[in-house]
VOPAGU-2260 file (C-alpha; in pm, 1 decimal, decimal comma):
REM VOPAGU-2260
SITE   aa  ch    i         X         Y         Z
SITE  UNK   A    0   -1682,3  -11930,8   13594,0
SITE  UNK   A    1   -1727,8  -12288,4   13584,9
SITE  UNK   A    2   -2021,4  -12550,5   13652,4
SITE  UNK   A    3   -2001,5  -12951,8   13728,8
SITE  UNK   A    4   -2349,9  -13148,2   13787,7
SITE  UNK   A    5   -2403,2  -13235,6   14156,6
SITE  UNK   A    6   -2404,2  -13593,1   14105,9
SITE  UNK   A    7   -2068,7  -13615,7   13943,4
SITE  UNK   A    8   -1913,4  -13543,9   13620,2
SITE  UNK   A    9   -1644,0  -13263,9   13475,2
SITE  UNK   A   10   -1705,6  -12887,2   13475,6
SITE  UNK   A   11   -1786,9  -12726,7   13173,5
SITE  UNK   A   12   -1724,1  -12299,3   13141,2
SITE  UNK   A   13   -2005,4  -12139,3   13209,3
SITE  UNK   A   14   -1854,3  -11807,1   13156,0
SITE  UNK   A   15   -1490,2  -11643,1   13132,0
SITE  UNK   A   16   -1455,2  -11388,3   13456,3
SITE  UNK   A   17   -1331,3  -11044,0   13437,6
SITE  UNK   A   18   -1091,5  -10929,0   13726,6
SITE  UNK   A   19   -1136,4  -11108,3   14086,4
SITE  UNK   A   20   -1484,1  -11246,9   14134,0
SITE  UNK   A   21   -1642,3  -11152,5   14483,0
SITE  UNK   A   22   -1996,3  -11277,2   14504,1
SITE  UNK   A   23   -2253,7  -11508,9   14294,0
SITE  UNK   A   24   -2587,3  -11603,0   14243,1
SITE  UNK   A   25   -2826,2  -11769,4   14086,7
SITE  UNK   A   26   -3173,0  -11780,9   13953,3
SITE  UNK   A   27   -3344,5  -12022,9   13750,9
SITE  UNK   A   28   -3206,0  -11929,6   13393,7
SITE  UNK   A   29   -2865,2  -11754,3   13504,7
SITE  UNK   A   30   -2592,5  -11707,3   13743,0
SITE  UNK   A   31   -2461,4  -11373,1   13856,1
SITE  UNK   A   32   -2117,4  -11269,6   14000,7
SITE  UNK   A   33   -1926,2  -10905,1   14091,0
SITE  UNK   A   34   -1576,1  -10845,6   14042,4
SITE  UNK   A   35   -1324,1  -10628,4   14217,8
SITE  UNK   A   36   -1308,2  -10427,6   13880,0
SITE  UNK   A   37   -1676,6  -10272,4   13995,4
SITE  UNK   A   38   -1822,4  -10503,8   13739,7
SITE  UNK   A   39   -2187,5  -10716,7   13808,7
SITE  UNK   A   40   -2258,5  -10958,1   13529,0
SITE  UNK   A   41   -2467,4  -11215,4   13417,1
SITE  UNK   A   42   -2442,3  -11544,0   13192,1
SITE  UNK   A   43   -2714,6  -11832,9   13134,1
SITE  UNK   A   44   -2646,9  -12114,1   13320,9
SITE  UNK   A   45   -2588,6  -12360,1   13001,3
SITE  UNK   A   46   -2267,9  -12076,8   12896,5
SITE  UNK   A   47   -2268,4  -11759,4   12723,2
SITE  UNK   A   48   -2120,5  -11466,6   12703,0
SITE  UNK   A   49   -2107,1  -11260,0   12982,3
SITE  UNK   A   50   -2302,9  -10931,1   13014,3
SITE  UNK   A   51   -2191,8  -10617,9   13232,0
SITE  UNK   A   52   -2545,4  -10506,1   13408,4
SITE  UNK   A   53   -2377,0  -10192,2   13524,6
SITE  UNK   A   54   -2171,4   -9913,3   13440,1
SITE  UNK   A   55   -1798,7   -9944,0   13587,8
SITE  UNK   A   56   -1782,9   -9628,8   13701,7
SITE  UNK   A   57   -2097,1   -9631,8   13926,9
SITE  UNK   A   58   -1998,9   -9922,6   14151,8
SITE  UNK   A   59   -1667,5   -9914,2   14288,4
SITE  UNK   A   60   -1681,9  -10237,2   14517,6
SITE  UNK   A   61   -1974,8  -10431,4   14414,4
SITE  UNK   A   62   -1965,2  -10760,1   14677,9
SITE  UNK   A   63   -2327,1  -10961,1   14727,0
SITE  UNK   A   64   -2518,0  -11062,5   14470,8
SITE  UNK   A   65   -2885,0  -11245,0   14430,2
SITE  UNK   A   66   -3150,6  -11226,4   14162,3
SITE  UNK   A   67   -3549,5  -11311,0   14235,1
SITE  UNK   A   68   -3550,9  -11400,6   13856,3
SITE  UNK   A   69   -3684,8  -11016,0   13737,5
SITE  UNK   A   70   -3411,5  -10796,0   13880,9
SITE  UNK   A   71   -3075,7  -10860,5   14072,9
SITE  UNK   A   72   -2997,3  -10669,6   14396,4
SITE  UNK   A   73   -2649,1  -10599,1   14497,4
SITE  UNK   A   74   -2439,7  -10478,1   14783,5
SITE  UNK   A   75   -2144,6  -10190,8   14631,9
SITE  UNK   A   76   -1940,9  -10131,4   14960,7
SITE  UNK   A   77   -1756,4   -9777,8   14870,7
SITE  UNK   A   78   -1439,7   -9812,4   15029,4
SITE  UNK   A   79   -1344,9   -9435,0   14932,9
SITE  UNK   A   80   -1685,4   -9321,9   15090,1
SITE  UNK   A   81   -1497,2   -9507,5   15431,7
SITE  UNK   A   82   -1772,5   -9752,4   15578,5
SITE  UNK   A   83   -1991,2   -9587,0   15284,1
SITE  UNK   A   84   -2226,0   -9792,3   15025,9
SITE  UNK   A   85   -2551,2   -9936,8   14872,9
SITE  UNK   A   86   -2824,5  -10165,9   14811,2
SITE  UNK   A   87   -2868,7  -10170,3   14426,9
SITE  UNK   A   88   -3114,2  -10309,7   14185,0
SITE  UNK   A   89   -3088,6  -10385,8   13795,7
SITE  UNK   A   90   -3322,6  -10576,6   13558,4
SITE  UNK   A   91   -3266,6  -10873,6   13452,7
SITE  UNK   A   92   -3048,9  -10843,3   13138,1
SITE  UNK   A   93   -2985,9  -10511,2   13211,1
SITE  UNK   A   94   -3130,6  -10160,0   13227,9
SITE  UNK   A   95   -3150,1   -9842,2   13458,2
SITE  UNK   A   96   -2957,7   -9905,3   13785,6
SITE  UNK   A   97   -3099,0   -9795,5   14109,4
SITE  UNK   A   98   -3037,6   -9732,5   14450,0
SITE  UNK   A   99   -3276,1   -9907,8   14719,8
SITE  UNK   A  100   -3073,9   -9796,0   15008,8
SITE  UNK   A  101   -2759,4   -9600,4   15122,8
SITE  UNK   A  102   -2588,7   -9832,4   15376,6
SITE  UNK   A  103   -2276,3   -9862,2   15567,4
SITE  UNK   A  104   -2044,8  -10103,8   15393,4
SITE  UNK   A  105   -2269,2  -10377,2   15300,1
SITE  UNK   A  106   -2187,2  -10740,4   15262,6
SITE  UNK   A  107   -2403,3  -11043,9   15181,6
SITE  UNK   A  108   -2760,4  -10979,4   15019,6
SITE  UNK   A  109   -3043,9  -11227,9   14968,4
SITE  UNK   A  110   -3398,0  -11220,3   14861,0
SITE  UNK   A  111   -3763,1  -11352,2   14935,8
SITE  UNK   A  112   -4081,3  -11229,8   14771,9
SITE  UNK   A  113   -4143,3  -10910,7   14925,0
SITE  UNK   A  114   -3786,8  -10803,4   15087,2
SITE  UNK   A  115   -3423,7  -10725,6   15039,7
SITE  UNK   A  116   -3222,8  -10859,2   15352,8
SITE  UNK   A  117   -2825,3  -10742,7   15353,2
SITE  UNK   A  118   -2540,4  -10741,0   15647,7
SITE  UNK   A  119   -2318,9  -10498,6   15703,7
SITE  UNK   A  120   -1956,2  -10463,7   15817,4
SITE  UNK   A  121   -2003,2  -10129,6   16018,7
SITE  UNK   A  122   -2286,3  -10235,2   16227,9
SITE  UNK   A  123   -2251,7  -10551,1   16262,7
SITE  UNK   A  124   -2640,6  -10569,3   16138,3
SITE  UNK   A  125   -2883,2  -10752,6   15912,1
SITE  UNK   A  126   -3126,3  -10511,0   15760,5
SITE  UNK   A  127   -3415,4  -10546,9   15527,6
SITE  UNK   A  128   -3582,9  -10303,5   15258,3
SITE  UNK   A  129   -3914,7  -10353,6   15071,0
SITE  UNK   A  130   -3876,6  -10421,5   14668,9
């Protein structure tokens, strides 16, 4: 995971990835990113080391990812499940994971101040859930 300025300059590591990085975000202090592994993890923007904000075994294809700054929201599309998955949220810097919605394979995932908004490959839809 790498970061250059927008008006120029080299990259400097932000973080070092584990397994194939899917999807990323960003708040104000961090940036977030999920990994084929199952893995969601976050890093401060200036470099750090990375921290796993949920268990391995609980998300088997974690793809979207996008934080409002207190918790991040994710999409895990459970490939085994066939068309099967979930809207998740963590805290920020980790904590209890939980499930905001059980969805069919979702994608993409962004945020506002009062909703979750997510697409999905099985319907073809964009849906929306309240925080």
């Amino acid at each position: 995971m790498t970061r250059a300025p927008g008006d120029g300059g080299p990259a400097a590591v932000v973080a070092p990835t584990v397994g194939y990085a899917n999807g990323i975000g960003i708040d104000a202090t961090n940036v977030y990113w999920t990994t084929a592994d199952g893995g969601v993890y976050q890093a401060p923007k200036t470099g750090g080391t990375p921290l796993l904000l949920n268990p391995l075994d609980n998300d088997p294809f974690p793809v979207g990812v996008v934080s409002d700054g207190s918790n991040v929201y994710f999409t895990d599309y459970n490939e085994g499940a066939g068309f099967g998955g979930y809207l998740r949220r963590v805290p920020v810097g980790g904590g209890s994971v939980s499930t905001l919605s059980s969805v069919g394979s979702p994608s993409h995932v962004v945020v506002d101040n009062r909703c979750v908004y997510w697409t999905t490959y099985e319907s073809e839809s964009l849906q929306k859930v309240d925080k």
